[in-house]
N, C-alpha and C positions, 0 to 999 in steps of 0.2 A: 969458590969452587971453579977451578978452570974447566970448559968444556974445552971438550976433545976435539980436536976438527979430522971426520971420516970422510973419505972418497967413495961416495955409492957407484957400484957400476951398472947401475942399470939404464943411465941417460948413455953410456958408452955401447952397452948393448944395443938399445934403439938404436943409434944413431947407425951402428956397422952391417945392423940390419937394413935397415934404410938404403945405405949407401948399395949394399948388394943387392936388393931390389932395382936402385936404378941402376946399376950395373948390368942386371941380366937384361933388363927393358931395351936397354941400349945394344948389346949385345943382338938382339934378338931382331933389335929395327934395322941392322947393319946388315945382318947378313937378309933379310927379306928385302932389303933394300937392292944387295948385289946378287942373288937370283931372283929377279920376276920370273915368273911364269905367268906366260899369256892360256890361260885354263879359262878365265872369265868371256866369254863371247856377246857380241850384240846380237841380242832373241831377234829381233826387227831383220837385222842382216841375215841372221842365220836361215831366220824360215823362208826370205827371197828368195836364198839361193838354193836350197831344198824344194820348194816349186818348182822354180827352174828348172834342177836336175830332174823333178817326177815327171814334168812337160817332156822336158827330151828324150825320158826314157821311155812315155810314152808313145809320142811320136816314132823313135824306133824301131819298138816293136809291132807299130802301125807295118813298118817299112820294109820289118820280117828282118833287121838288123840284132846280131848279137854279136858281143865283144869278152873274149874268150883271155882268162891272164895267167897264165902258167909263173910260179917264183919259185927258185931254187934258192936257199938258203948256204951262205960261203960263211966265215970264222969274219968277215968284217962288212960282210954285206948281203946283198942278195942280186941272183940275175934275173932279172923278166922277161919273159915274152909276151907279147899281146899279139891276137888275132882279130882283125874285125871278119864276122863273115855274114853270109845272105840266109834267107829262108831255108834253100838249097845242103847249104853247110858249105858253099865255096865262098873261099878266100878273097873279100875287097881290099880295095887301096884306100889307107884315108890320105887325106888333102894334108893333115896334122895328125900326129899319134905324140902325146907326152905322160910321163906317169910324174906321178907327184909321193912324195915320200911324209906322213906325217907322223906326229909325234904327240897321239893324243893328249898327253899328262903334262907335258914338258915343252915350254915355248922354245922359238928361236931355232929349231930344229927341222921347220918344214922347208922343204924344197920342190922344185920342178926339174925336171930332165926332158928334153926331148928322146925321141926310141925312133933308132936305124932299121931302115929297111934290112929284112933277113931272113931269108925264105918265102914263106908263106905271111910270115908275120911282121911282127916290129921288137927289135930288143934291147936292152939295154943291162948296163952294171950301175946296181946303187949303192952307194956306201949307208950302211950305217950306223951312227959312230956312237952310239951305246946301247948297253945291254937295255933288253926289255922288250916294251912293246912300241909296235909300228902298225902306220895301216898304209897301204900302195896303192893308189889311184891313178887308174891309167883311163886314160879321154882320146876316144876316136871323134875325131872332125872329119866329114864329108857329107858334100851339096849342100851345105850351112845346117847340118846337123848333127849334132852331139850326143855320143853314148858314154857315158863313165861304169866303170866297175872297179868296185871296192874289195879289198884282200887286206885280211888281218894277219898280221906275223907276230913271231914273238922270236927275240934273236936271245939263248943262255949266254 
């Protein structure tokens, strides 16, 4: 009796499975490979520098300082102005006035600007270059003192 000789496909199955399994692995380590996103933070660092900021904003408000930030919203950015002013509610100078542009979610995105004298206050144009969300940190320096105030935006 001759036997037959059959082709089973189910080692063919496995295998195409297999292979598209490591297919998509690959796939997947590629593209997380070509965007990082810096989201991950050092706790140790982070909480310094959050001391830092509570000291200084302590300090201050010791000093009867407060830092005022007005943002208009443009189709590819935003303009700010910043005011540092006294107890009184008049207008100081700082030594340095910068705003800083972050990118909670999405690394690679933050920046720094300095802001031009302009009136009463200090101003500047930010780009920012995609939709979503943004937060604006502008920092008055004066007599080695530091105020920051924080503004969340959201650009459609």
């Amino acid at each position: 009796m001759p036997t037959e000789s059959r082709l089973e496909p189910w080692p063919f199955v496995l295998m195409a499975m297999l292979a598209a399994m490591i297919g998509a692995g690959t796939a997947f380590y590629r593209i997380a490979d070509h965007h990082r996103d810096a989201v991950i933070a050092d706790a140790y660092q982070a909480s310094l520098h959050y001391n830092e900021v509570v000291r200084a904003a302590e300090r201050a408000r010791a000093l009867g300082w407060r830092l005022e930030l007005d943002t208009e919203l443009h189709a590819d950015g935003a303009r700010a102005i910043a005011t540092l002013r006294d107890a009184k509610g008049a207008a100081l100078s700082a030594e340095r006035m910068t705003l800083r542009r972050e990118r909670p979610a999405e690394g690679g995105y933050d920046q720094e600007f300095a802001l031009v004298r302009s009136g009463e206050g200090y101003a500047g144009q930010v780009a920012l270059p995609r939709h979503g969300r943004w937060q604006l940190v502008a920092r008055a320096e004066r007599e080695g003192e530091r105020i920051e105030r924080r503004v969340a935006l959201w650009l459609p």
